[in-house]
TORPA-4810 file (N, C-alpha, C, O; in nm, 3 decimals):
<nodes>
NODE_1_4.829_-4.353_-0.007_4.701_-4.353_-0.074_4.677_-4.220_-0.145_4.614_-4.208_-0.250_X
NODE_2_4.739_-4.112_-0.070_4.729_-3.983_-0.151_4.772_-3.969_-0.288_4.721_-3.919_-0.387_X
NODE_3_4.888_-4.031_-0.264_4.992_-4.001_-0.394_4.910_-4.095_-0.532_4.928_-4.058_-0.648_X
NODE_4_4.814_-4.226_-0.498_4.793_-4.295_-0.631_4.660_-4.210_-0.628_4.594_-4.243_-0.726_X
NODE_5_4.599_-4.118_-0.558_4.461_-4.060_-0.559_4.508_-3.937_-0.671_4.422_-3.887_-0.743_X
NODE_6_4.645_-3.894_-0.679_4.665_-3.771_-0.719_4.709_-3.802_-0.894_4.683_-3.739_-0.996_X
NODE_7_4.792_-3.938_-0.867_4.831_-3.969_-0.961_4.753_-3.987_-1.093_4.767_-3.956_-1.212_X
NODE_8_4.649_-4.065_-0.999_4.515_-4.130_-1.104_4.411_-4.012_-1.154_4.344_-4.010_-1.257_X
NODE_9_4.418_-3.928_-1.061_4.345_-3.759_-1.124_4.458_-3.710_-1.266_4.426_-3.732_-1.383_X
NODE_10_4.573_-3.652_-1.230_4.693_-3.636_-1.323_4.688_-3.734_-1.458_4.690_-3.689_-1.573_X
NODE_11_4.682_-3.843_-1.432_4.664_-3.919_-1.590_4.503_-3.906_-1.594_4.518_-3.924_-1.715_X
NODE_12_4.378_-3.894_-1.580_4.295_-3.920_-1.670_4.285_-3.767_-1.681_4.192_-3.737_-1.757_X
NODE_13_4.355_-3.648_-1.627_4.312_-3.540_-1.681_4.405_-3.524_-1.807_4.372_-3.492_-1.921_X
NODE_14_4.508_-3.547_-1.766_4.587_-3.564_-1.924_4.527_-3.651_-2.015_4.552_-3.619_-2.131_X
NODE_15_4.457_-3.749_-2.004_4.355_-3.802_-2.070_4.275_-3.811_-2.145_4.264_-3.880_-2.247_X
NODE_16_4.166_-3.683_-2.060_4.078_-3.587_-2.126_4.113_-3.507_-2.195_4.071_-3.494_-2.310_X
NODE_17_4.208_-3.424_-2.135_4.238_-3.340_-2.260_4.302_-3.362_-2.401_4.288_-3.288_-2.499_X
NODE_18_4.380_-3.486_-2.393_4.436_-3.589_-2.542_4.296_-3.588_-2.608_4.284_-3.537_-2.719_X
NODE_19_4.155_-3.660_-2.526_4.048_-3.694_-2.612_3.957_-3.562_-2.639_3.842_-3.584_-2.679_X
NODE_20_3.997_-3.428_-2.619_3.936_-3.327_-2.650_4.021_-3.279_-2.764_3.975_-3.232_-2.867_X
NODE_21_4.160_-3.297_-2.735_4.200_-3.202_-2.859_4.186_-3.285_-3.006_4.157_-3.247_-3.119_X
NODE_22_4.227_-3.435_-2.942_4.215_-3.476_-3.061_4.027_-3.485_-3.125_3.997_-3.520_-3.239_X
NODE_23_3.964_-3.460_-3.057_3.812_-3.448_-3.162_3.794_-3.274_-3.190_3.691_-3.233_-3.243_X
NODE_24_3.921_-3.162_-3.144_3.876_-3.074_-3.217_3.943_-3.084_-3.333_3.876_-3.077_-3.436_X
NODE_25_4.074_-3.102_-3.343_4.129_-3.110_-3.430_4.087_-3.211_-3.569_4.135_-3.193_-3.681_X
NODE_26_3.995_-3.312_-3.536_3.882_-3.372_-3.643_3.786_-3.246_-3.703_3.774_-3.201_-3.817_X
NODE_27_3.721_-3.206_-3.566_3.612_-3.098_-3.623_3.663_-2.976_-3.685_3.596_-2.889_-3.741_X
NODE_28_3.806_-2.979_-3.665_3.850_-2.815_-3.745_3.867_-2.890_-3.877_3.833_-2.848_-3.988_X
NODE_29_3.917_-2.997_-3.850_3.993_-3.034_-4.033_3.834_-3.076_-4.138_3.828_-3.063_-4.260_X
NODE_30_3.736_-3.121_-4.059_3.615_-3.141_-4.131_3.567_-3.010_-4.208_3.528_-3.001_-4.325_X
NODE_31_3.582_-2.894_-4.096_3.525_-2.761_-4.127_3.598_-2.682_-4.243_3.549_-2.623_-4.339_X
NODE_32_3.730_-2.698_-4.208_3.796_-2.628_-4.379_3.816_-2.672_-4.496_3.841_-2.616_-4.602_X
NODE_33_3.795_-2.840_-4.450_3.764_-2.937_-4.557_3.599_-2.859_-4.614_3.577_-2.829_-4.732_X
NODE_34_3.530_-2.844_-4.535_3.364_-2.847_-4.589_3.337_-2.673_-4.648_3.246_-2.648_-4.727_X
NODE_35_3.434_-2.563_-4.593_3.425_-2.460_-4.644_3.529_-2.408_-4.787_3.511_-2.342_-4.890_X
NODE_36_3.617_-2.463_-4.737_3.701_-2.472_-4.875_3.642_-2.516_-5.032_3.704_-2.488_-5.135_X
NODE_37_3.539_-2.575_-5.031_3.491_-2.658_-5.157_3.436_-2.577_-5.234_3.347_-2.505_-5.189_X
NODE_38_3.469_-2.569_-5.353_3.434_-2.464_-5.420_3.277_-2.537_-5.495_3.243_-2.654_-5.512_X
NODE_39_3.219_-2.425_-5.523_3.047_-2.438_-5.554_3.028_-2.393_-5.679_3.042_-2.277_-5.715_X
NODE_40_2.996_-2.483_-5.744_2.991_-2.437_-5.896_2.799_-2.392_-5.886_2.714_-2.474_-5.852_X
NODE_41_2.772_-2.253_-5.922_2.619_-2.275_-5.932_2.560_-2.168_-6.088_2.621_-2.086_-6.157_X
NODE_42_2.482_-2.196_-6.090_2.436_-2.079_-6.251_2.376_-1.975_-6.164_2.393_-1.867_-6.221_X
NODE_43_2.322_-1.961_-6.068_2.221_-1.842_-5.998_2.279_-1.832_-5.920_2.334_-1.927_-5.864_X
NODE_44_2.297_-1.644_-5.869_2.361_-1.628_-5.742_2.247_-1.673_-5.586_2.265_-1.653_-5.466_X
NODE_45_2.163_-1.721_-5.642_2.063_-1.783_-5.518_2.045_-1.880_-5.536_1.952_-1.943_-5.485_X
NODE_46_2.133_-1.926_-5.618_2.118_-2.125_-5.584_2.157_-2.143_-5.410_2.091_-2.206_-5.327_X
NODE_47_2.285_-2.064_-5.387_2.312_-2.143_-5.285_2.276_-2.076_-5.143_2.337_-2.095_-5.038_X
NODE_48_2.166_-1.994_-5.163_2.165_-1.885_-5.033_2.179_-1.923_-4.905_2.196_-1.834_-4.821_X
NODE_49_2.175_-2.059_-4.865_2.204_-2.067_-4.678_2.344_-2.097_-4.664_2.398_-2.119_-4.555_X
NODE_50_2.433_-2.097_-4.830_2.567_-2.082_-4.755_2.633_-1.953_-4.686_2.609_-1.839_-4.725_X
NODE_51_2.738_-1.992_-4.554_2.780_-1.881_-4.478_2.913_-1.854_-4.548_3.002_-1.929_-4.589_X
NODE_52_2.895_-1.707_-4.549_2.993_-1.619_-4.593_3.100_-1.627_-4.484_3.071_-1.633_-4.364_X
NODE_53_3.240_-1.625_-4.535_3.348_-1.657_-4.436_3.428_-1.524_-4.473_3.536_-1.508_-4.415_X
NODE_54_3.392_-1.442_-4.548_3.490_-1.336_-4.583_3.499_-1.271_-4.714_3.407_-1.278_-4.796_X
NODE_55_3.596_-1.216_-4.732_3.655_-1.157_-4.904_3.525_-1.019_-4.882_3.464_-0.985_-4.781_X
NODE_56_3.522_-0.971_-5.009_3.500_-0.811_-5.015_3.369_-0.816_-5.108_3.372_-0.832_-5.230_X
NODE_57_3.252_-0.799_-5.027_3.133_-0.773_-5.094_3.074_-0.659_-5.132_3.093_-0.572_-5.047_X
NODE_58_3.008_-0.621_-5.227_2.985_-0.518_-5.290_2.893_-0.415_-5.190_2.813_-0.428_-5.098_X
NODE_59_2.944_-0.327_-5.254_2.869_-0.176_-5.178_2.693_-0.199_-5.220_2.632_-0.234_-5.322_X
NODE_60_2.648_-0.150_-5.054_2.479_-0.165_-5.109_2.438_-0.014_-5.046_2.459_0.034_-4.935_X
NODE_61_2.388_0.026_-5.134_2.311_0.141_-5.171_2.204_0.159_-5.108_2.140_0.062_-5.149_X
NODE_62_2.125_0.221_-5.024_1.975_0.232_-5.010_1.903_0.380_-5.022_1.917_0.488_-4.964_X
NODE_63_1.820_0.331_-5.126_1.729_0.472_-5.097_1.624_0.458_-5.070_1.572_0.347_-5.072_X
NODE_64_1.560_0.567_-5.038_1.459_0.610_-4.961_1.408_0.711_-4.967_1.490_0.799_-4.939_X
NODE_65_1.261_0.769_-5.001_1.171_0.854_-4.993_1.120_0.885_-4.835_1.073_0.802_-4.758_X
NODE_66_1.140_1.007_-4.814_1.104_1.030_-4.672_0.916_1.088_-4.661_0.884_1.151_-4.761_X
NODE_67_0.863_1.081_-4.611_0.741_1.086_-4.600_0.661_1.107_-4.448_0.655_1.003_-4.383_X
NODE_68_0.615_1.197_-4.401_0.614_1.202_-4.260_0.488_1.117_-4.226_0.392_1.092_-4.299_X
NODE_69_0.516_1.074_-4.087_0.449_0.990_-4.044_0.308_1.002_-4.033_0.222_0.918_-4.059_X
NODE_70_0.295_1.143_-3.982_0.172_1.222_-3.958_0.160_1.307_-4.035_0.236_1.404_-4.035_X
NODE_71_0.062_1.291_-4.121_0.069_1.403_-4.202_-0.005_1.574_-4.173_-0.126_1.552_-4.177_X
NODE_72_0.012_1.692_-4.154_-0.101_1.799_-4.127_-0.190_1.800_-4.173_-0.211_1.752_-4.284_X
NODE_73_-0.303_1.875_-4.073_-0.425_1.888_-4.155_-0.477_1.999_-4.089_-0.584_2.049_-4.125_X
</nodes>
């Protein structure tokens, strides 16, 4: 009785893991399918809630006037 108790654990865990890899391997191929697509737009804020995956974005600058918090008196 041990041996079909062990057996029957051994195949549905091999099981599970067949039905895990195969739905990541859906969700990876959906994802580079869906980031790969190139976006034709006229405004660089047409598309602002897309996520940046990489490549080399431009240097940002900040200035600033300093001004104390408290001023004397």
């Amino acid at each position: 009785m041990r041996g079909f108790t062990l057996l029957t654990a051994t195949i549905l865990t091999f099981g599970y893991g067949f039905a895990a890899q195969a739905a990541m391997k859906v969700d990876r191929a959906e994802t580079i399918r869906r980031v790969s697509a190139k976006i034709e737009t006229t405004t660089p804020t047409a598309d602002a809630n897309r996520v940046w995956y990489g490549g080399m974005l431009a240097p940002i600058t900040v200035e600033a006037k300093a001004a104390p918090a408290c001023p004397k008196t």
